[in-house]
Structure formats: structure tokens, C-alpha cells
DSSP file (Angstrom, degrees, kcal/mol; ACC not computed):
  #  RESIDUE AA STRUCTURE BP1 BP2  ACC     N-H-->O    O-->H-N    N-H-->O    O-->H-N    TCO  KAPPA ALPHA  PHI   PSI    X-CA   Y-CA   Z-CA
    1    1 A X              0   0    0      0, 0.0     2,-0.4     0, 0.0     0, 0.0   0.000 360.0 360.0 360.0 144.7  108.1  100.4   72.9
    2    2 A X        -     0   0    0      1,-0.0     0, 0.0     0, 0.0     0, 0.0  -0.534 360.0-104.2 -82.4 146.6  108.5  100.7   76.4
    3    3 A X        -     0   0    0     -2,-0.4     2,-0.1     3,-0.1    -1,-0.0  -0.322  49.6-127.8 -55.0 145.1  110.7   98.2   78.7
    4    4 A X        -     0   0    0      0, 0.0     4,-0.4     0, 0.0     6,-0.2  -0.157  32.9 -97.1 -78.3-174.8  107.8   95.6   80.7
    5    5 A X  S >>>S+     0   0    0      1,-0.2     5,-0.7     2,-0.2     3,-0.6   0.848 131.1  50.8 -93.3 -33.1  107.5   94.9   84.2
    6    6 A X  T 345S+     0   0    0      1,-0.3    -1,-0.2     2,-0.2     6,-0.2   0.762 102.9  57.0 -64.1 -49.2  109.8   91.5   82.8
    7    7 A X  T 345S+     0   0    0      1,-0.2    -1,-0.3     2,-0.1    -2,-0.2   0.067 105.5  46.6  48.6 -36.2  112.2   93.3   81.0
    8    8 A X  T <45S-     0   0    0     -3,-0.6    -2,-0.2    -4,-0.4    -1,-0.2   0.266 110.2-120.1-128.8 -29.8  113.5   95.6   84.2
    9    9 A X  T ><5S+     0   0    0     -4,-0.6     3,-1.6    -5,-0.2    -3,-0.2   0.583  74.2 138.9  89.8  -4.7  113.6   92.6   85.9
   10   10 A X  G > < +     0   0    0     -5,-0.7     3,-1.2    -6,-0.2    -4,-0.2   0.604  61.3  70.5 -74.5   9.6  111.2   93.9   88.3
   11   11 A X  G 3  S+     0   0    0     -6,-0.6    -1,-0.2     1,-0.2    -5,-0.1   0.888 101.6  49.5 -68.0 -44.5  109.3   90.5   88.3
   12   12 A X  G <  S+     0   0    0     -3,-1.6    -1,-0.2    -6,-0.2    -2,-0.2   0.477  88.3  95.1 -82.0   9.8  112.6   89.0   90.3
   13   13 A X  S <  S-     0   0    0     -3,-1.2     2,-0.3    -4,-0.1     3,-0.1  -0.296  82.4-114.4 -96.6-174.1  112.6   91.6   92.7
   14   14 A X    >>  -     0   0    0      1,-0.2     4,-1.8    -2,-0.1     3,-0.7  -0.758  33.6 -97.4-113.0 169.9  110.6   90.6   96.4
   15   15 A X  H 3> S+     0   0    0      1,-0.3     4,-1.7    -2,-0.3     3,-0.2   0.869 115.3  58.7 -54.9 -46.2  107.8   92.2   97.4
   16   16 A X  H 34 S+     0   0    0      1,-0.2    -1,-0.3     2,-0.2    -3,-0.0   0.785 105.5  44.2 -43.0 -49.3  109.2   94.4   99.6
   17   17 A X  H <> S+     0   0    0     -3,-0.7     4,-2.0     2,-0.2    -1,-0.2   0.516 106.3  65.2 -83.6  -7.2  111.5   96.2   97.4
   18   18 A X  H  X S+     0   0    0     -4,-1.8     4,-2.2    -3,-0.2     5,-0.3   0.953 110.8  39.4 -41.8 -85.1  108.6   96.4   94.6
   19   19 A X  H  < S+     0   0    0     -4,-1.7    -2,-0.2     2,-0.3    -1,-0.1   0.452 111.4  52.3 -55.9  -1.1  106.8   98.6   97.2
   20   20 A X  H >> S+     0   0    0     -5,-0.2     4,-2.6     3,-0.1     3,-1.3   0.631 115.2  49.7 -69.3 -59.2  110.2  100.3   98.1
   21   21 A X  H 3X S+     0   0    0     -4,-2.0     4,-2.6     1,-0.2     5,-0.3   0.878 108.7  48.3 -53.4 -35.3  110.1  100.8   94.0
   22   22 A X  H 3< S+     0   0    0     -4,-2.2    -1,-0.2     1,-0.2    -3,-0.2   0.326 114.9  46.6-105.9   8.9  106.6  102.1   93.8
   23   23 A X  H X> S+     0   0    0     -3,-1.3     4,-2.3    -5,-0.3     3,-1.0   0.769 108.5  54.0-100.6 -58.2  107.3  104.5   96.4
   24   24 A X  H 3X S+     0   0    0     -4,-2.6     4,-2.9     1,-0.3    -2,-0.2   0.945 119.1  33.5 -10.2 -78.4  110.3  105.5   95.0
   25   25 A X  H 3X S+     0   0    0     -4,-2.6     4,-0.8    -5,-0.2    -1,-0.3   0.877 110.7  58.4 -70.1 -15.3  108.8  106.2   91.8
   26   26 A X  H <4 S+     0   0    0     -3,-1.0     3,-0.4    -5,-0.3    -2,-0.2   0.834 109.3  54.3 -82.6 -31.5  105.5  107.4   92.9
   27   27 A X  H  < S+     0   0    0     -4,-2.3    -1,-0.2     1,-0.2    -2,-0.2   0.770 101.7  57.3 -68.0 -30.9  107.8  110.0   94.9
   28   28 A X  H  < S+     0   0    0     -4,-2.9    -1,-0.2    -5,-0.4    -2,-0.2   0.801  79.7 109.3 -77.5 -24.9  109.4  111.0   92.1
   29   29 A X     <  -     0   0    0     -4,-0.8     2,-0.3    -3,-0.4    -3,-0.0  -0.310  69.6-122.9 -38.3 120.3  106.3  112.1   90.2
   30   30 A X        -     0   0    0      1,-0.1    -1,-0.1    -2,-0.0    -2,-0.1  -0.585  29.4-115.9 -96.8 172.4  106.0  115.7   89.8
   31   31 A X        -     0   0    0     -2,-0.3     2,-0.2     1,-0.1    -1,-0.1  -0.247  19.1-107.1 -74.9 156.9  103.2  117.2   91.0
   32   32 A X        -     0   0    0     -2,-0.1     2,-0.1     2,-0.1    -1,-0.1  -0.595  27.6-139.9 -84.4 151.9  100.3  119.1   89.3
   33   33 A X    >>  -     0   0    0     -2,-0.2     4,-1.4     1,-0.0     3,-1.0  -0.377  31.4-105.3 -86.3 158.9  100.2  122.8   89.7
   34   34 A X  T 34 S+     0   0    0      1,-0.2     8,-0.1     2,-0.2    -2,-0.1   0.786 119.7  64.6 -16.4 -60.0   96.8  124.0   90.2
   35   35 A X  T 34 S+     0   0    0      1,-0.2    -1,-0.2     3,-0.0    -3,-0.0   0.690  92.0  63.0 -58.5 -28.5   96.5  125.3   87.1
   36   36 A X  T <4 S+     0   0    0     -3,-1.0    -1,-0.2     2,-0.1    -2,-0.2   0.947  90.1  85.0 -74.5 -50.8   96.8  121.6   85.5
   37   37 A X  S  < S-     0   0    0     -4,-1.4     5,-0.2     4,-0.1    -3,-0.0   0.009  82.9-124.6 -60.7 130.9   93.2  120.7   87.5
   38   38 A X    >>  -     0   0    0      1,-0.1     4,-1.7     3,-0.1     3,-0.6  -0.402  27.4-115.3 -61.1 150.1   89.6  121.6   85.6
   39   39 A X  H >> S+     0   0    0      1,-0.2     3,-3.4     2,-0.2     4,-3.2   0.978 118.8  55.9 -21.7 -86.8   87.4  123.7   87.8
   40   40 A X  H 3> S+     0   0    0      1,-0.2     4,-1.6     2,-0.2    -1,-0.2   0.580 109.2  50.1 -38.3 -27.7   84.9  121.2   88.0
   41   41 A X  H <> S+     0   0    0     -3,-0.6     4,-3.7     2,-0.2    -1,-0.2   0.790 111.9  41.3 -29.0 -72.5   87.7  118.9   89.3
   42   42 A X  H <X S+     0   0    0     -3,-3.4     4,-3.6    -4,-1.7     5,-0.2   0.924 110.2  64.5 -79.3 -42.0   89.3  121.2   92.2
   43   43 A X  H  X S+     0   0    0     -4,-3.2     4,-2.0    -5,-0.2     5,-0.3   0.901 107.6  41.6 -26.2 -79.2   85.3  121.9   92.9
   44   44 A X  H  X S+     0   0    0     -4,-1.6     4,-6.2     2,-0.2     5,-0.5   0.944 114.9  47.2 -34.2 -60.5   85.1  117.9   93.9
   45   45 A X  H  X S+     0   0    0     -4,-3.7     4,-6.2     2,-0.2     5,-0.4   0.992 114.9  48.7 -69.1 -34.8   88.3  117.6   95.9
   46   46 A X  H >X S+     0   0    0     -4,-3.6     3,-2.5     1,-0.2     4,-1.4   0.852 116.2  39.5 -42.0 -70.7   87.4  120.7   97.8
   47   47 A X  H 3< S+     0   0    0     -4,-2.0     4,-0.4     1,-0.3    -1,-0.2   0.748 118.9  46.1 -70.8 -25.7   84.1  119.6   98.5
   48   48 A X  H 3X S+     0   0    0     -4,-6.2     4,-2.8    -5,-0.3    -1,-0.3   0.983 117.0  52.9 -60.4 -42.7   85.5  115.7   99.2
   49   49 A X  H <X S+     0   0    0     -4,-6.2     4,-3.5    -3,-2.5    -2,-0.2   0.960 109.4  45.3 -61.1 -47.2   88.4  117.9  101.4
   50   50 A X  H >< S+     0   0    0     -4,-1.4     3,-2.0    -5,-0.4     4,-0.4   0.767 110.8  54.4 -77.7 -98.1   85.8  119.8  103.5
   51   51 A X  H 3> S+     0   0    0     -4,-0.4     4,-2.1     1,-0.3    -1,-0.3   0.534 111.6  40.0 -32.4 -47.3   83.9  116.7  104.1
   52   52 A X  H 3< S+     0   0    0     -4,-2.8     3,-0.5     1,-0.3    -1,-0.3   0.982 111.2  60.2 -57.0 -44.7   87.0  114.6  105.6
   53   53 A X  T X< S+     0   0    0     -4,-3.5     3,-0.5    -3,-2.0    -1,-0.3   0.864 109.9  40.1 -53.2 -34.9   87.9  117.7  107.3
   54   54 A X  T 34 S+     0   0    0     -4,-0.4    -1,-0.2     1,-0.3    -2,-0.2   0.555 135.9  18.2 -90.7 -17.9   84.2  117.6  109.2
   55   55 A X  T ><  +     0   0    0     -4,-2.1     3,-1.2    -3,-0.5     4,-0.3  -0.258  65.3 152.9-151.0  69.4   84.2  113.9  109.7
   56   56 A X  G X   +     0   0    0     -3,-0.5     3,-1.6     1,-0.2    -3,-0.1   0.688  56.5 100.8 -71.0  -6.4   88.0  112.2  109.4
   57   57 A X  G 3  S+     0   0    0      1,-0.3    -1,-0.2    -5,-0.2    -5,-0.0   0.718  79.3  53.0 -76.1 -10.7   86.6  109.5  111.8
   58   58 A X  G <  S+     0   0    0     -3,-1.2    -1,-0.3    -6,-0.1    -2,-0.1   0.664  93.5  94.0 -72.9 -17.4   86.1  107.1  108.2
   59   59 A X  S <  S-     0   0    0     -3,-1.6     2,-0.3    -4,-0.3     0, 0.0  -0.292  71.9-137.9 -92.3 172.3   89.4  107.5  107.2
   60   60 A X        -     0   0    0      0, 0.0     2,-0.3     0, 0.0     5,-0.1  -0.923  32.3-121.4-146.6 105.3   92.7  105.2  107.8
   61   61 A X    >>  -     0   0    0     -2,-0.3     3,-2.8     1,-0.2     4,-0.5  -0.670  25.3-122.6 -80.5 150.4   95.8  107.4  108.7
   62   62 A X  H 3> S+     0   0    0     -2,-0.3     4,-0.7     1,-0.3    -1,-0.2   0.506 106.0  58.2 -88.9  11.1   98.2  106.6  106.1
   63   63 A X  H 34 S+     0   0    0      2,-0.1    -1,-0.3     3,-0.1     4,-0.2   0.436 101.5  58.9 -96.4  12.3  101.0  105.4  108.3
   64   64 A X  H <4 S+     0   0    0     -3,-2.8    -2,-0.2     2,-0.1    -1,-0.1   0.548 106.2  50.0-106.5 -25.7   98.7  102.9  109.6
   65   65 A X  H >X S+     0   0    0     -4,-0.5     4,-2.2     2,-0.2     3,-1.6   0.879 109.3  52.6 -88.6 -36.5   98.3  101.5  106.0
   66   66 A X  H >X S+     0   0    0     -4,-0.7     4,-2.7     1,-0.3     3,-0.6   0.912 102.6  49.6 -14.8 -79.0  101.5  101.3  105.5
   67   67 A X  H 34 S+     0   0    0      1,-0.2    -1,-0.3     2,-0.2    -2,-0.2   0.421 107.6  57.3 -68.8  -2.2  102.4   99.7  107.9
   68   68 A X  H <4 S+     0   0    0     -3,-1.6    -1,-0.2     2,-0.1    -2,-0.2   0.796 109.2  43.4 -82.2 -37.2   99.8   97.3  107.3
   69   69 A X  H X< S+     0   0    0     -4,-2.2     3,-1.8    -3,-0.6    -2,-0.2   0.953 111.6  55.6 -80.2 -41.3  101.0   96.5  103.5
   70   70 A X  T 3< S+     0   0    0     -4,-2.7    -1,-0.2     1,-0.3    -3,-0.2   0.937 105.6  52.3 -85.7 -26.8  104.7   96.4  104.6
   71   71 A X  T 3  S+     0   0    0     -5,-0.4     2,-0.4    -4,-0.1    -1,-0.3   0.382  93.5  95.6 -72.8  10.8  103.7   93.6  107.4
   72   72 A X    <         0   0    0     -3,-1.8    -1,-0.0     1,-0.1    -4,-0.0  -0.923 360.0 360.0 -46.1  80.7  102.2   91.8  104.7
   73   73 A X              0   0    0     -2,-0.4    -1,-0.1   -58,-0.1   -58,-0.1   0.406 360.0 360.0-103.0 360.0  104.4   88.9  102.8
């Protein structure tokens, strides 16, 4: 079984270095090749990517959320 979020001890750690952790690990991840994603799949994110590209003015840049969650306590 695997160690819990209790168990690692990350329950005592403070928010900040939780999200220091989950970047950490989320960084560490490796990435999927192409080859891992179905057609129908890379089909969607194009057509979501060409859409953002044509209208980014919904979107959040993501050093702006960031910096919103880490000014958070």
C-alpha cells in the first residue's frame, strides 16, 4: 500500500511548502510523448489550442495565478 498524505507527514507541513511540494512533484512528472495521446484526443487540444490562440482575451496568464494562490494563506 502506498504511504498517505498522513504518513509523509505532509499534513504538518504549511501551506506554502505543500504548494512548493506539488510543484515540485508536478515538475517532476515526465511528460507524454505524442505518441502516448489518441488521435481523437490531440484532435481536441489542437482545436481547444487554435481557439485560445484566436481569442487568449478569456484566459488568466499563469504567473498571475500563481501569484494569486501563493498570496493566499
Amino acid at each position: 500500500m502506498s504511504p498517505t498524505f498522513i504518513d509523509l507527514g505532509i499534513d504538518q507541513l504549511s501551506r506554502e511548502d505543500r504548494l512548493q511540494l506539488l510543484d515540485d512533484i508536478w515538475d517532476s512528472l515526465t511528460p507524454k510523448t505524442d505518441e502516448d495521446i489518441p488521435e481523437g484526443l490531440r484532435e481536441e487540444l489542437d482545436r481547444r489550442l487554435a481557439a485560445a490562440d484566436a481569442d487568449p482575451s478569456p484566459g488568466i496568464p499563469w504567473e498571475e495565478v500563481r501569484a494569486k494562490l501563493w498570496d493566499k494563506t
